[in-house]
C-alpha positions as CSV (number, residue, x, y, z in Angstrom):
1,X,-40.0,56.0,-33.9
2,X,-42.2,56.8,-30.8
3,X,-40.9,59.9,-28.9
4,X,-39.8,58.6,-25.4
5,X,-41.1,61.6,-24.0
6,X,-44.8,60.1,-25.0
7,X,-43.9,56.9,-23.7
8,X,-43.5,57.8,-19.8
9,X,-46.2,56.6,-17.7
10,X,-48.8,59.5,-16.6
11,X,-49.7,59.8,-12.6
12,X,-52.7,57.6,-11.9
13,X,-55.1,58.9,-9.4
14,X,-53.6,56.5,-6.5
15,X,-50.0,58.1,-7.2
16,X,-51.7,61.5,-7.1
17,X,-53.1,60.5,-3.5
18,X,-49.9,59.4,-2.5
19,X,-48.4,62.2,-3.8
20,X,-50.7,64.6,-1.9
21,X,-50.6,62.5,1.4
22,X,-46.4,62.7,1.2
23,X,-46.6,66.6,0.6
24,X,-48.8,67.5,3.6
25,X,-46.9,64.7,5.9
26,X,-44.1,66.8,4.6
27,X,-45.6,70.1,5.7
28,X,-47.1,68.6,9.4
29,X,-43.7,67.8,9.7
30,X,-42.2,71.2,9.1
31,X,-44.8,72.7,10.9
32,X,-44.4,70.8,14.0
33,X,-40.2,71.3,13.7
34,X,-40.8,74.8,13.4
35,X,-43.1,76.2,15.6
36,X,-41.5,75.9,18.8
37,X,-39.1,78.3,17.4
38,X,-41.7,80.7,16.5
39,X,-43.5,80.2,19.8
40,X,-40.2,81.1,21.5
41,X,-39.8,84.0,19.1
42,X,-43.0,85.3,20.0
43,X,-43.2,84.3,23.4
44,X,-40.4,86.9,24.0
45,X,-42.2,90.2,22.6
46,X,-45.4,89.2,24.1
47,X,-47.1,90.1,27.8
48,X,-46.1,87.2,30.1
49,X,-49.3,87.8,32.0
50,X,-50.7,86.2,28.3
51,X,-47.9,84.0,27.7
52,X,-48.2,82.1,31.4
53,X,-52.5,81.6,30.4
54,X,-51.3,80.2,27.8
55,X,-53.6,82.9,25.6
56,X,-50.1,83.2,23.1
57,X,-49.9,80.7,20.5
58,X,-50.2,81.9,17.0
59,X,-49.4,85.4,16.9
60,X,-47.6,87.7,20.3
61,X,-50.3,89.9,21.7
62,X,-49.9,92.9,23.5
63,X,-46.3,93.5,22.5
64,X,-43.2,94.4,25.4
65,X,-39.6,94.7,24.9
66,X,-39.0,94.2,27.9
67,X,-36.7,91.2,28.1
68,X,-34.7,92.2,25.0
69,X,-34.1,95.4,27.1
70,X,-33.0,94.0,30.0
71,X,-30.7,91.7,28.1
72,X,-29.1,94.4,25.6
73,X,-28.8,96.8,28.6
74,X,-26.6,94.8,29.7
75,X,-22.5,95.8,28.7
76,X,-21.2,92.3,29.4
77,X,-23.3,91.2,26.6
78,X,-21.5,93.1,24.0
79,X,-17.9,91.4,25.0
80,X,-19.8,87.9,24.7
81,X,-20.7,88.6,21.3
82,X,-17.3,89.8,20.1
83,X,-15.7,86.8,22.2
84,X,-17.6,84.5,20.3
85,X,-17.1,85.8,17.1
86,X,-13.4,85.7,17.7
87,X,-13.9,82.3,18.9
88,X,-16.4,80.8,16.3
89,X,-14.0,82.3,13.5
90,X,-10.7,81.5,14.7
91,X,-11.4,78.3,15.7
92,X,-13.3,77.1,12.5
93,X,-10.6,78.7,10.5
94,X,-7.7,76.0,12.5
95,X,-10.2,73.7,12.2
96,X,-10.8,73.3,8.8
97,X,-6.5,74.3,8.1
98,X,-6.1,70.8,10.3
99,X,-9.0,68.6,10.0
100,X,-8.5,68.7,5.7
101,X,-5.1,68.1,5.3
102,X,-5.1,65.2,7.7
103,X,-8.1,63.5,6.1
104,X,-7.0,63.7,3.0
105,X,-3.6,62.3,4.3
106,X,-5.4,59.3,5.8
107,X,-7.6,58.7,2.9
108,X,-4.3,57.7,0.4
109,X,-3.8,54.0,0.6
110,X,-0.3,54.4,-0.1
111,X,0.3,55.9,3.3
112,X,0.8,52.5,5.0
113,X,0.7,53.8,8.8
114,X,-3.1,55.2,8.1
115,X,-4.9,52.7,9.8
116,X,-2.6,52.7,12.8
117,X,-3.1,56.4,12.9
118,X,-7.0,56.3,12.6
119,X,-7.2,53.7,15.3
120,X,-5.6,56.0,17.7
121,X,-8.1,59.0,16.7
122,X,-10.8,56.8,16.7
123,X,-10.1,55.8,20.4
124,X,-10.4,58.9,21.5
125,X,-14.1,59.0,20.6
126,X,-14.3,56.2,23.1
127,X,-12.1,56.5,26.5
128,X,-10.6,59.9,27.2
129,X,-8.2,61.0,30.2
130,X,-11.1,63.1,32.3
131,X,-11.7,66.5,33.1
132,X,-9.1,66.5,35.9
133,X,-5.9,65.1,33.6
134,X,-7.2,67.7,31.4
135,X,-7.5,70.7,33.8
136,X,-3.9,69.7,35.0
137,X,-2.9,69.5,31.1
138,X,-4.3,72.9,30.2
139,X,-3.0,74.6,33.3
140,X,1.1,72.8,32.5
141,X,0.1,74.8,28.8
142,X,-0.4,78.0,30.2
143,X,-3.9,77.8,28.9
144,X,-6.3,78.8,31.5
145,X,-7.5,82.1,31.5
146,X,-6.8,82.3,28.0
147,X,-8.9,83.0,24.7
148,X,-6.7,79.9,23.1
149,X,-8.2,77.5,25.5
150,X,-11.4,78.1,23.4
151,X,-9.4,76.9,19.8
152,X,-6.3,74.8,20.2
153,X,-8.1,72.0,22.7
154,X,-10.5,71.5,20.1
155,X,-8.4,71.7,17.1
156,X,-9.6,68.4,15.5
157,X,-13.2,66.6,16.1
158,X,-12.6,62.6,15.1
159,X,-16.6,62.6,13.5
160,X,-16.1,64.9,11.3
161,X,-12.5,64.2,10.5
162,X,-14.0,59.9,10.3
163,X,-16.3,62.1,7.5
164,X,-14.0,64.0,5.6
165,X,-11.7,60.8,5.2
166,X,-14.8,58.8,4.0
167,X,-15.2,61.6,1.3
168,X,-12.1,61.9,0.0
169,X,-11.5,58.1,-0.2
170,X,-14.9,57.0,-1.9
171,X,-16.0,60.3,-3.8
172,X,-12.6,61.0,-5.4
173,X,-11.5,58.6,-8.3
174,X,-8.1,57.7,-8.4
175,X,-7.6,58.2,-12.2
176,X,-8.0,62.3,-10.9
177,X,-4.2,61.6,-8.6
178,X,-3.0,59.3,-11.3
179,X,-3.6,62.2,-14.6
180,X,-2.3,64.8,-12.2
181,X,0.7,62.9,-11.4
182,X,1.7,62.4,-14.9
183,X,1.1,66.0,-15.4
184,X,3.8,66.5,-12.6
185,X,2.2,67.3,-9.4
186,X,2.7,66.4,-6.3
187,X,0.5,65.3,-3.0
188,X,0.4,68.7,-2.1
189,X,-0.8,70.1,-5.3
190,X,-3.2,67.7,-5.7
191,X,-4.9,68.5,-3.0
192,X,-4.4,72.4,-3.4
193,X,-5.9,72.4,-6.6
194,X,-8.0,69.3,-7.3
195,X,-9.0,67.7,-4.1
196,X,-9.8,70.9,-1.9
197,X,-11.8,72.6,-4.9
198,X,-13.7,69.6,-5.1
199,X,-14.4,69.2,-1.8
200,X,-16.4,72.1,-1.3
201,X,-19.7,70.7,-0.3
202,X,-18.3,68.5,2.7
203,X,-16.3,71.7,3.3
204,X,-19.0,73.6,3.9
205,X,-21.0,70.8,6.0
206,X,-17.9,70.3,8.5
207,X,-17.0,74.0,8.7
208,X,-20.9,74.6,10.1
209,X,-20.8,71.8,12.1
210,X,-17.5,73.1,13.7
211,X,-19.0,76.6,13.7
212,X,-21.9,75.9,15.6
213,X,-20.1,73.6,18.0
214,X,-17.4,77.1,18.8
215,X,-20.3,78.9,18.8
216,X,-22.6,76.9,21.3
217,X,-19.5,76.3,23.8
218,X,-20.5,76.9,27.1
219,X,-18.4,74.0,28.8
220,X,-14.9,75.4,28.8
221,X,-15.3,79.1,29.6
222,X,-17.5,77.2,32.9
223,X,-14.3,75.3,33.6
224,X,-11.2,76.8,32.4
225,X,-11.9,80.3,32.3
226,X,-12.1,82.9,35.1
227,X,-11.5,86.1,33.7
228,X,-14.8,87.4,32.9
229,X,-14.0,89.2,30.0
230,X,-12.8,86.2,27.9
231,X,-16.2,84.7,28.5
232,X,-18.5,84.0,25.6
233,X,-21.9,84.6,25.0
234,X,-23.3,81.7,26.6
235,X,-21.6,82.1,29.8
236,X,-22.7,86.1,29.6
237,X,-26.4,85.0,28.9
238,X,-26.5,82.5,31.7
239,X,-25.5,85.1,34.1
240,X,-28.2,86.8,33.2
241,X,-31.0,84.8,33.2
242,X,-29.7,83.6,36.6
243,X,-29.5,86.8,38.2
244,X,-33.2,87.5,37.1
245,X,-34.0,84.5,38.5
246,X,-32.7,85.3,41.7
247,X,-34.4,88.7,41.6
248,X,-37.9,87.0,41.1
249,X,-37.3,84.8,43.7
250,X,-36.3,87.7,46.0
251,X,-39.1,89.7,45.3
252,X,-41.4,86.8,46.0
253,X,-39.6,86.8,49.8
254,X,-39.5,89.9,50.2
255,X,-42.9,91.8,48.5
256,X,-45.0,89.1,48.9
257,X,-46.6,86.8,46.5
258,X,-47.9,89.5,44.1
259,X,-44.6,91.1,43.8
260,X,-43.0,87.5,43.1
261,X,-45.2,86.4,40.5
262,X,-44.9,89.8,39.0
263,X,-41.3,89.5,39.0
264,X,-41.6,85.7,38.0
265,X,-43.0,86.5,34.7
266,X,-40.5,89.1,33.3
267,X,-37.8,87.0,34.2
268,X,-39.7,84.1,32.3
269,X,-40.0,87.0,29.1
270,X,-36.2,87.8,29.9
271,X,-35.5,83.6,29.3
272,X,-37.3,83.5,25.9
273,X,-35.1,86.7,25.2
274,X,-32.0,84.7,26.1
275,X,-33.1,82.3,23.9
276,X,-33.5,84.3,21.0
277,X,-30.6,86.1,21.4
278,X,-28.0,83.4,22.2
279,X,-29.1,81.5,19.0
């Protein structure tokens, strides 16, 4: 009997050229995805006399700290950070505790009002009331000008609820429910201990997406929040940036053009810092 390991086909020299070809698309690919990153990254450590020449491009040259100085210097910067945390954490945390649950809920087919239910959230990915019956909403909550305004608004996001739903209905067999329920348990041990423990790769793809989405928020502390020190980051870093900007701009009205384009290039270095630092 011939050993099936003998009988696989070996690469011919066209699937070695493709082969080859696919690896360094691959690679160009990367490349080109990643180095704007790096530029940024090196961009910020490097003289913006170089950096505005356009003599920075592979590796930072004649190396200043300058922006990250300016930006760490900075007290607000440290209550941004913990906001944020407190925001990103919490608010993943509900999140997940609300968006699981209810997908797996939806995803039974014996739980006759689920399409009924799942129209509803689905229209809300299309028509919403406006930032005005919202404002009004929020303020009748007592939620303005407080840290829960970051969390409970955003308690459930449809996609990635429309996602969870889809995984729990198509990636879970039914003979799993049906051996558990002749072993005695219930909906809610079911998922507990079968469903949830097997959902642990969408699990972790919706909590990042709702992590990054908490964490990237710069809409509703612009809006709702006026009390500066339940700000996050992103409202801290803007700040910043724009009150270097108007300090470059200054300078250039005031010192003349030397002093401006002097000025002008920090607070370009000081942007690529905010960058950095707010990702």
């Amino acid at each position: 009997m011939q050993n099936p390991l003998l009988s696989l086909r070996r690469d011919t020299p066209g699937d070695l050229v493709f082969k080859a070809v696919l690896a360094l698309c691959c690679v160009l690919v990367l490349l080109l995805t990643l180095y704007p990153i790096y530029f940024v990254i090196i961009a910020s450590v490097s003289s913006p006399d170089l950096v505005s020449t356009g003599q920075v491009w592979l590796f930072p040259r004649d190396l200043s700290w300058f922006g990250y100085e300016q930006i760490l210097a900075d007290d607000r910067i440290w209550n941004g950070y913990r906001n944020t945390l407190l925001y990103a954490v919490a608010g993943t945390a509900l999140n997940l505790l609300v968006t699981m649950p209810a997908a797996f809920t939806l995803s039974r087919r014996e739980f006759r009002p689920r399409r009924v239910l799942m129209f509803f959230f689905a229209f809300t990915m299309f028509f919403s009331g406006g930032l005005i019956p919202m404002y009004l909403l929020l303020r009748d909550l007592n939620l303005l000008d407080n840290w829960l305004v970051f969390i409970l608004p955003s308690a459930v996001n449809v996609f990635n609820l429309i996602i969870a739903r889809s995984f729990f209905e198509h990636s879970l067999p039914e003979e799993l429910h049906e051996a558990a329920s002749i072993d005695g348990a219930n909906y809610f041990q079911f998922f507990l201990k079968i469903a949830l423990p097997l959902s642990m790769p969408i699990l972790s793809v919706i909590g990042l997406y709702y992590l990054v989405q908490h964490w990237n928020d710069f809409f509703t502390g612009l809006v709702f929040v006026r009390d500066y020190s339940l700000q996050p980051l992103q409202i801290v870093l803007r700040d910043i940036l724009i009150s270097n900007q108007a300090f470059s701009g200054g300078a250039g009205g005031a010192g003349g053009a030397g002093a401006g384009s002097y000025a002008q290039q920090y607070a370009d270095q000081i942007k690529y810092g905010v960058i950095v630092v707010s990702t």
